[in-house]
N, C-alpha and C positions, 0 to 999 in steps of 0.2 A: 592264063594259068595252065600248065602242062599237067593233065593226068593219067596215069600208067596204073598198069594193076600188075603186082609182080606172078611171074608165069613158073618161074624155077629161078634154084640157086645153083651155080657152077662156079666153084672155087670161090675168091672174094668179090665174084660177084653177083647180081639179081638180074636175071631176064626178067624184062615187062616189054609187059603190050600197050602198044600210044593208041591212043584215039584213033588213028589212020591204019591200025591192024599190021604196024611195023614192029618190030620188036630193035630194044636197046638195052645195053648191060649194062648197067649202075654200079659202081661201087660200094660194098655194104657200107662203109665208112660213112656214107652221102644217108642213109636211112636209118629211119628210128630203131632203136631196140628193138628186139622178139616181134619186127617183123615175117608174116607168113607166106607161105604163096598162097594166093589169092585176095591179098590185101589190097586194097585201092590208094593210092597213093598221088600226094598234087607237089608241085616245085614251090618254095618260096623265096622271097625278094634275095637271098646269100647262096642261092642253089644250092640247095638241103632241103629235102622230102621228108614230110610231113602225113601220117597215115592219115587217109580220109573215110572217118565212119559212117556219114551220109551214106559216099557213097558204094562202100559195100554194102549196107541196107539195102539199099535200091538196087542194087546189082543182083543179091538174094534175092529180096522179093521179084524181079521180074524172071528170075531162073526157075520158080515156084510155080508163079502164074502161069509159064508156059508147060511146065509137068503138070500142074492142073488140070489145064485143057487139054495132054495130050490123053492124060488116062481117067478123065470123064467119061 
């Protein structure tokens, strides 16, 4: 399963960042609604992306954790 987090929007399309810290432009067409940037996003079986709330959660909390500990 391919997951991106989208980075920006330029014209009809969505900059995301893959797993491997590439970036690819998607077509809004290809994403759910009132998609944001910074949303986490996975591909499924018809190639259509699908937002992933896991894992933005997880994405937040480990960005927390590290502002935590930076200004503990």
């Amino acid at each position: 399963m391919k997951k991106l987090i989208i980075d920006r929007f330029e014209g009809i399309y969505a900059v995301c960042e893959t797993e491997d810290k590439s970036y690819v432009s998607i077509p809004k067409y290809k994403l759910p609604l009132n998609c944001m940037e910074g949303d986490c996003l996975f591909q499924d079986a018809e190639g259509m992306y699908q937002k992933d709330a896991e894992g933005k959660t997880a994405k937040e909390k480990k960005i927390l954790d590290k502002m935590n500990r930076l200004f503990e």
